[in-house]
MIKE-9088 format. One record per residue (C-alpha): residue in three letters; chain; z, x, y; residue number from 0. Coordinates in steps of 0.5 Angstrom, whole numbers, plus 500, padded with zeros to 3 digits. Example, Ala and Ser with C-alpha at 12.3 -4.5 7.8 and 13.67 -1.06 7.14 Angstrom:
# residues 2
{seza 'ALA', 'A', {516, 525, 491}, 0} {seza 'SER', 'A', {514, 527, 498}, 1} 
//
This chain:
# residues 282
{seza 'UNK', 'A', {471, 467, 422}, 0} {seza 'UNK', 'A', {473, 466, 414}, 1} {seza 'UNK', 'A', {481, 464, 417}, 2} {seza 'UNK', 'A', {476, 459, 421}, 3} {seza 'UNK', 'A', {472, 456, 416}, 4} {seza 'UNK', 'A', {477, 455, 411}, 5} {seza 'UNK', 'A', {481, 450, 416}, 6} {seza 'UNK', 'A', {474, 447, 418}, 7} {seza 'UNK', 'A', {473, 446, 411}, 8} {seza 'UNK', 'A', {480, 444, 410}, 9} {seza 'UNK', 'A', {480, 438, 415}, 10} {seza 'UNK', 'A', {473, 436, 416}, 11} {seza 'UNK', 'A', {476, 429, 421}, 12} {seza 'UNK', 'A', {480, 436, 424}, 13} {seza 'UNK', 'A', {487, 431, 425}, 14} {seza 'UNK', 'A', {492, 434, 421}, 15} {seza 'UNK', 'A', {492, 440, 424}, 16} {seza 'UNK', 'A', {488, 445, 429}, 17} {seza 'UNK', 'A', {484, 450, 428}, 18} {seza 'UNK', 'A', {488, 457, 429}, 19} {seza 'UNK', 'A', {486, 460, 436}, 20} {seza 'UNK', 'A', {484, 467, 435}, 21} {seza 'UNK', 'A', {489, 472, 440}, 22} {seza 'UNK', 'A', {487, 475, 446}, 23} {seza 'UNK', 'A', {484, 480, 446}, 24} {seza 'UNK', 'A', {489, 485, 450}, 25} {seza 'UNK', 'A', {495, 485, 451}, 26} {seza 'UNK', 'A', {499, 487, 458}, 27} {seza 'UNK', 'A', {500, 493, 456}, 28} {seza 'UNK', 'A', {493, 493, 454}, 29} {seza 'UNK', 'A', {491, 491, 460}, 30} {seza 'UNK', 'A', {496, 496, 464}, 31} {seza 'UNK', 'A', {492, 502, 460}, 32} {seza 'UNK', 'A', {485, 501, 462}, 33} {seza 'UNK', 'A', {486, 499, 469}, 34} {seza 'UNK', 'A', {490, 506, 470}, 35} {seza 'UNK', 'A', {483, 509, 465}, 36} {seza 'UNK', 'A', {479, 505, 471}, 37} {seza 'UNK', 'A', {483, 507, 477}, 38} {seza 'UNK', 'A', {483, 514, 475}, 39} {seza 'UNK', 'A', {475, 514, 473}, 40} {seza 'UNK', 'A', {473, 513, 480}, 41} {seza 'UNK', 'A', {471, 519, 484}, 42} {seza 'UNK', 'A', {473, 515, 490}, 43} {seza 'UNK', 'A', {480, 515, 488}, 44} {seza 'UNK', 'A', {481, 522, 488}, 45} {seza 'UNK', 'A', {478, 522, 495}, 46} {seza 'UNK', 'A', {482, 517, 498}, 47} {seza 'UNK', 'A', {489, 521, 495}, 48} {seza 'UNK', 'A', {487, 527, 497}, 49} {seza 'UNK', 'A', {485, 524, 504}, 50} {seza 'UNK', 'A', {491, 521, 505}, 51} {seza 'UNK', 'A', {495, 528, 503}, 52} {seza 'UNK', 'A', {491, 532, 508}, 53} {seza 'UNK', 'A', {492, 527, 513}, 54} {seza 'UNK', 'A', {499, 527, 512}, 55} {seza 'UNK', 'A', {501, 534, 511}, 56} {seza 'UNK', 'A', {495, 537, 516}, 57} {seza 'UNK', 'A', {498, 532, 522}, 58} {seza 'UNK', 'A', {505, 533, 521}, 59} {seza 'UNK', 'A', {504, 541, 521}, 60} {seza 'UNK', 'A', {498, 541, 527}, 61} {seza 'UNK', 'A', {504, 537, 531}, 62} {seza 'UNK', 'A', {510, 540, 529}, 63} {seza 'UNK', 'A', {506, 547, 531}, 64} {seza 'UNK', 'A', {504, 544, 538}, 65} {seza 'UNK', 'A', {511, 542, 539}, 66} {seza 'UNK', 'A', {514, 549, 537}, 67} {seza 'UNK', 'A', {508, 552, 542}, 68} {seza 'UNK', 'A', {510, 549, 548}, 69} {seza 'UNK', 'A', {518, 548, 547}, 70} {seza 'UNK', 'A', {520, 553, 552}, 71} {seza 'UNK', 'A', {515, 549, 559}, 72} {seza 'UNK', 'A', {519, 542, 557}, 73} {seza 'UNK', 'A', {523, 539, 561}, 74} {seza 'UNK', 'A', {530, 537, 559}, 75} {seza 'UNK', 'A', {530, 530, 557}, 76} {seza 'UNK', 'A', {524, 531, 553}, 77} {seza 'UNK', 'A', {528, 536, 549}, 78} {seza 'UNK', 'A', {534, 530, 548}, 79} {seza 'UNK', 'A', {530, 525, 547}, 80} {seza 'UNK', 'A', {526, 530, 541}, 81} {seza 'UNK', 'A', {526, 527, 534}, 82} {seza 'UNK', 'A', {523, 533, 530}, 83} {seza 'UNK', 'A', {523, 526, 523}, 84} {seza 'UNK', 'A', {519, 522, 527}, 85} {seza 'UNK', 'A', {515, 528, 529}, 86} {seza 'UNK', 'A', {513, 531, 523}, 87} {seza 'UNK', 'A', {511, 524, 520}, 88} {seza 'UNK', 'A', {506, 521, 526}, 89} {seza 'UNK', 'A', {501, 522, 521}, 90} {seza 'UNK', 'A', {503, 516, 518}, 91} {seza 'UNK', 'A', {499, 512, 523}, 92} {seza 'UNK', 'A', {492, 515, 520}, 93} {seza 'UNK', 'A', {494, 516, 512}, 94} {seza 'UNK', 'A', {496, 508, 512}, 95} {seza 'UNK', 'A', {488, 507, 513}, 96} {seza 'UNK', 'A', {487, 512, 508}, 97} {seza 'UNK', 'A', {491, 509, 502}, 98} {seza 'UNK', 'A', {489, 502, 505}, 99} {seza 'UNK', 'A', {482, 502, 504}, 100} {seza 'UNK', 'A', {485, 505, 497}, 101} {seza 'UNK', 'A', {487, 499, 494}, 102} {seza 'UNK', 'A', {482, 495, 498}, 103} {seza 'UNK', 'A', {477, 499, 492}, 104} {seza 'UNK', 'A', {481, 499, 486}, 105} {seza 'UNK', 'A', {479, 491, 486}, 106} {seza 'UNK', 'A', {472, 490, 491}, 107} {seza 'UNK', 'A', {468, 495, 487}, 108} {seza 'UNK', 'A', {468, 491, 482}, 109} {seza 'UNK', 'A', {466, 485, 484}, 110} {seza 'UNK', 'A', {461, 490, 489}, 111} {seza 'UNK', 'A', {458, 491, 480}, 112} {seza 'UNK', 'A', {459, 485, 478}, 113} {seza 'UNK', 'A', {464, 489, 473}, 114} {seza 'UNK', 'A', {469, 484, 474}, 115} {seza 'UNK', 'A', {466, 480, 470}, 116} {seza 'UNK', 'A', {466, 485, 464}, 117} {seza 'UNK', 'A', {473, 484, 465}, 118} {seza 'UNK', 'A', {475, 477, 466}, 119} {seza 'UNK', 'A', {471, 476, 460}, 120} {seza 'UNK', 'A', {476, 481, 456}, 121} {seza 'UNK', 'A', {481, 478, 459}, 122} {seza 'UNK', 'A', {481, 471, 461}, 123} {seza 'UNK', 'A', {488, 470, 464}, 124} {seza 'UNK', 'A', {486, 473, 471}, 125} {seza 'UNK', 'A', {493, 473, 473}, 126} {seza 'UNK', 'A', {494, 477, 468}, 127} {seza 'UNK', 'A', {488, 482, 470}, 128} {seza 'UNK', 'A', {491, 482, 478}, 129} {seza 'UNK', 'A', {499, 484, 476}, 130} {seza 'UNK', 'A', {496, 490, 471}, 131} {seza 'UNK', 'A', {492, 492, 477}, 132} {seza 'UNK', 'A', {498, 492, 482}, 133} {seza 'UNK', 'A', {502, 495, 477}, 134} {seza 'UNK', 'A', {498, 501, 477}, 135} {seza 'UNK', 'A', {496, 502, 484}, 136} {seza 'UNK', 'A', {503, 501, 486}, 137} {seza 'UNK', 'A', {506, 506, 483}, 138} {seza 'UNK', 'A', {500, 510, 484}, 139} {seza 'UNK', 'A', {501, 508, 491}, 140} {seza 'UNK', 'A', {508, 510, 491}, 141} {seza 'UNK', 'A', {508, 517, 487}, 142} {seza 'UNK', 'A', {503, 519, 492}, 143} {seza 'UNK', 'A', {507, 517, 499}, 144} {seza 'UNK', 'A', {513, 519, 497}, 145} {seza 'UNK', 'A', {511, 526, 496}, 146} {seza 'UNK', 'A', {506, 526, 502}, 147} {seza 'UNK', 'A', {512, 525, 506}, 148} {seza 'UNK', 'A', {517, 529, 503}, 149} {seza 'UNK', 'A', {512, 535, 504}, 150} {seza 'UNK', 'A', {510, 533, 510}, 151} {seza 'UNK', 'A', {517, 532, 513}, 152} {seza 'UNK', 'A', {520, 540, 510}, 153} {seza 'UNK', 'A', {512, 543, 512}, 154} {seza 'UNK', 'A', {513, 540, 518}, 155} {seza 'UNK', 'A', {521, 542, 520}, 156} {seza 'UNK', 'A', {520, 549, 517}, 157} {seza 'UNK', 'A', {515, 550, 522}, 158} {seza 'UNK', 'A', {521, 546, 527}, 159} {seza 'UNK', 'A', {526, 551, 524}, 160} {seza 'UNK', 'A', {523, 557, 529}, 161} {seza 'UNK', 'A', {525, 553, 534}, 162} {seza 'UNK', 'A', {532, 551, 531}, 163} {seza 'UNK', 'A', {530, 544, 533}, 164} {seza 'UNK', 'A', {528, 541, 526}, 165} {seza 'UNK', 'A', {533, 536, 521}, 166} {seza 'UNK', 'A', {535, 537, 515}, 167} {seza 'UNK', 'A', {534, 532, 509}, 168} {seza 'UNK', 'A', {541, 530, 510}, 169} {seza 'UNK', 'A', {541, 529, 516}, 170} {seza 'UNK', 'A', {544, 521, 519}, 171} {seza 'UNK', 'A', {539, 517, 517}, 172} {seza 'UNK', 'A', {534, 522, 515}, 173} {seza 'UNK', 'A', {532, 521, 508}, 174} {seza 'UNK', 'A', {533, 514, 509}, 175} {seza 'UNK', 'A', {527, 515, 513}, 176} {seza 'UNK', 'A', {523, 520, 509}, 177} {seza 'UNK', 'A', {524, 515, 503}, 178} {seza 'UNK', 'A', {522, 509, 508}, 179} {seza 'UNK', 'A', {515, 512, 509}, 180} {seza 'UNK', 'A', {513, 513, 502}, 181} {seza 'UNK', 'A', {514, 507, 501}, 182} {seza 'UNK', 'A', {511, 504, 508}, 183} {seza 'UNK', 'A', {505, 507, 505}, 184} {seza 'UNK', 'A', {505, 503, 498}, 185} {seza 'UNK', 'A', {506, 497, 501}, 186} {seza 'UNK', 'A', {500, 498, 506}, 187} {seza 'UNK', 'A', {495, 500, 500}, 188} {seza 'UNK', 'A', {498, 494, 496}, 189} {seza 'UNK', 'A', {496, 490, 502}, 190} {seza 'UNK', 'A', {489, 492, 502}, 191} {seza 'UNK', 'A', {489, 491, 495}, 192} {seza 'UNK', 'A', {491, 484, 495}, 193} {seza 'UNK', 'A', {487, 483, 501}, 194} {seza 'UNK', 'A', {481, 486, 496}, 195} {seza 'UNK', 'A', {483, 481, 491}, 196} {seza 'UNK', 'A', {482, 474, 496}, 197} {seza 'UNK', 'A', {477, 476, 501}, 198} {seza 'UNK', 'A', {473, 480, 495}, 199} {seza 'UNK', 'A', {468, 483, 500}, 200} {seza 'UNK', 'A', {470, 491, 501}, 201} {seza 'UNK', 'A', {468, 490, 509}, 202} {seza 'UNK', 'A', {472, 484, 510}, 203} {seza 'UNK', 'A', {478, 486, 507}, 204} {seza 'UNK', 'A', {478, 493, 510}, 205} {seza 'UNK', 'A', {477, 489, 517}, 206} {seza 'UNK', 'A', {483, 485, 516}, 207} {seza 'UNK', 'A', {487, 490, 514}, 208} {seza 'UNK', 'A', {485, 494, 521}, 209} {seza 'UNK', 'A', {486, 488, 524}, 210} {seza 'UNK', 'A', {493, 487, 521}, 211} {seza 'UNK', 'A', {496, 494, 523}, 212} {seza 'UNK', 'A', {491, 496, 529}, 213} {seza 'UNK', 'A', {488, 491, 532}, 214} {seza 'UNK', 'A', {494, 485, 533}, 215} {seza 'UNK', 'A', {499, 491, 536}, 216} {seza 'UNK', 'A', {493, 492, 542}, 217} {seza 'UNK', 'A', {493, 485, 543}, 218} {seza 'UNK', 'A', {500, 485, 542}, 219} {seza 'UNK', 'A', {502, 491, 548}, 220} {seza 'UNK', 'A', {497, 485, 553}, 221} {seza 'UNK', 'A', {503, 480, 553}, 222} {seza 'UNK', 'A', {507, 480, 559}, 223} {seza 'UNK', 'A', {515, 482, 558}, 224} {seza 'UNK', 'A', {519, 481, 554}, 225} {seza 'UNK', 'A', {513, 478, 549}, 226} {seza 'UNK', 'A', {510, 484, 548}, 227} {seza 'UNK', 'A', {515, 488, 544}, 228} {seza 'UNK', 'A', {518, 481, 542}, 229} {seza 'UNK', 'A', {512, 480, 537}, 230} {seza 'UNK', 'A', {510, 488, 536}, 231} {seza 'UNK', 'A', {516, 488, 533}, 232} {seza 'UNK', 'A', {515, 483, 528}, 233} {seza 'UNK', 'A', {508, 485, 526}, 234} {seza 'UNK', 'A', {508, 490, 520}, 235} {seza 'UNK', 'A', {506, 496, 524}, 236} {seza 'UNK', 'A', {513, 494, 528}, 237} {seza 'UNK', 'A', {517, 493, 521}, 238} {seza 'UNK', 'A', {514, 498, 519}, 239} {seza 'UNK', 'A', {517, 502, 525}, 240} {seza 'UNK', 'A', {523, 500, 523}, 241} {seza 'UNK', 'A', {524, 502, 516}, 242} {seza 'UNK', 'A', {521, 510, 518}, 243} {seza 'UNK', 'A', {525, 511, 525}, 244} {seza 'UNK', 'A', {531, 515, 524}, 245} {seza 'UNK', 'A', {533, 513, 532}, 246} {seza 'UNK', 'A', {534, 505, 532}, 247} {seza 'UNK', 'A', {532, 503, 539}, 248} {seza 'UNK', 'A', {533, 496, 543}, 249} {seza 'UNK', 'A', {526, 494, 542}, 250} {seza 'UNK', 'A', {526, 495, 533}, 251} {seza 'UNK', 'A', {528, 492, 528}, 252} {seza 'UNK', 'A', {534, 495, 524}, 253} {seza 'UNK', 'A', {532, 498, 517}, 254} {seza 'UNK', 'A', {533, 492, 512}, 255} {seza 'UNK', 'A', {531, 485, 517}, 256} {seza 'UNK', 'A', {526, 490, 518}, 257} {seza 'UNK', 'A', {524, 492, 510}, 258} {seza 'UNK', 'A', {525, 484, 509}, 259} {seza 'UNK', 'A', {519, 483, 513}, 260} {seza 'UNK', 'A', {515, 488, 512}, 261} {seza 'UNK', 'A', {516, 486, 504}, 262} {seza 'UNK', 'A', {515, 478, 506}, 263} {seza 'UNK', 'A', {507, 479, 509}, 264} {seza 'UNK', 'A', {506, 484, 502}, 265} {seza 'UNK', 'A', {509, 477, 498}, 266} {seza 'UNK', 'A', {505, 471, 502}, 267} {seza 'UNK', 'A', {499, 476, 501}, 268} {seza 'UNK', 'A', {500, 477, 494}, 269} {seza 'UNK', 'A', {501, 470, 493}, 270} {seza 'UNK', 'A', {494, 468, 496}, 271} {seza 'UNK', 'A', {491, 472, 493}, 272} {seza 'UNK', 'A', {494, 470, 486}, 273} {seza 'UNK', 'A', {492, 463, 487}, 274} {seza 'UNK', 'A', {485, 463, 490}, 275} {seza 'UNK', 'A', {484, 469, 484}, 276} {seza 'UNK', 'A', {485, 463, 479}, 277} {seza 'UNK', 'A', {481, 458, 483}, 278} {seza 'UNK', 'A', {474, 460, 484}, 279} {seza 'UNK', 'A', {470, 463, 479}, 280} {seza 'UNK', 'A', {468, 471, 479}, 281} 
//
């Protein structure tokens, strides 16, 4: 204030120099530190990742264990075509729901309190609030689906083992696989987060994320040959195949076009999410 004063009072017709902008009040690292304060704070949080783990954990060892119960009554080719990989991590399909609606919360719930508000007030740079905050819940997001997947695949290939018909972390492809999966998992809640963050409506977002990765693969499988495997492929569910699948069928992308894709819906998202965070008020 006394800084401010001295200035004004120094040149009183303000034109030889400008009156000194007082700092921002948070740096990134700031912002960083009380969006991990705020993420960590909520009880919701802590229920969503443990959802996503006994989703992942408990799916995995009830399938592997049904399929050591019923090994000796199948046929022939349903043993060649087993994928004991594939198989342990199916509960993908559910925890990606979980840790989706996760990132949805980490923004909407602020602006269910109007607490955003709080926070743009501290931190006028709004892009600068939505980076830190994609910062901290990726690499939450990214902790919590590698080790999901990790446990899951071992839990689920000891439970294989009795059977001798589980694969080893060495495997051709295999880690790539396992690793894939964590990483599908974050990119899914970064979704959520940024649909959060454009549609800022806890049900709106969470919708269109359901429809994004369930709801269009449906609709997907009622073209007609060879439409529908054609378009399944390139949504990012089929994308998503593609960087957990350790077999490569005809009908999938490979790994890498598949990740390239996969990495471009989360970007158009974010980008929109960005430019429209800055373009309307709170």
């Amino acid at each position: 204030m006394t800084t401010t004063l001295q200035a004004i009072l120094a040149n009183p017709d303000g034109k030889h120099s400008a009156v000194p902008r007082p700092p921002d009040r948070l740096g990134m690292k700031g912002v960083i530190a009380s969006e991990w304060t705020k993420l960590r704070s909520v009880r919701s949080t802590w229920w969503t990742v443990a959802s996503t783990f006994a989703i992942m954990i408990g799916f995995g060892a009830l399938l592997s264990w049904a399929y050591v119960s019923r090994f000796d009554r199948l046929d022939l080719s349903e043993r060649l075509s087993f994928d004991p990989t594939a198989h342990a991590l199916r509960g993908l399909f559910l925890a990606q729901l979980a840790i989706g609606v996760l990132g949805v919360l980490a923004i909407t719930n602020e602006y269910a309190t109007g607490m955003i508000r709080n926070t743009f007030g501290a931190v006028p740079q709004r892009s600068a609030v939505l980076a830190a905050k994609l910062t901290v819940f990726g690499a939450v997001a990214l902790v919590v689906g590698e080790v999901a997947s990790f446990v899951t695949f071992f839990a689920g290939q000891a439970i294989l083992a009795q059977k001798n018909i589980g694969a080893g972390i060495g495997d051709p492809h295999v880690l790539r696989a396992v690793f894939g999966t964590g990483v599908y998992l974050a990119g899914i809640g970064i979704m959520g987060l940024g649909l959060g963050a454009l549609l800022r409506r806890t049900a709106g977002a969470i919708s269109a994320l359901f429809a994004l990765v369930l709801v269009l693969p449906i609709l997907a499988e009622a073209l007609p040959s060879p439409w529908n495997t054609d378009v399944i492929k390139v949504l990012p569910g089929g994308a998503g195949q593609a960087i957990t699948a350790v077999r490569q069928t005809s009908d999938s992308l490979s790994a890498g076009p598949g990740l390239a894709l996969f990495l471009g819906y989360i970007a158009v998202i974010l980008v929109a999410a960005f430019l429209t965070l800055e373009r309307r008020d709170a």
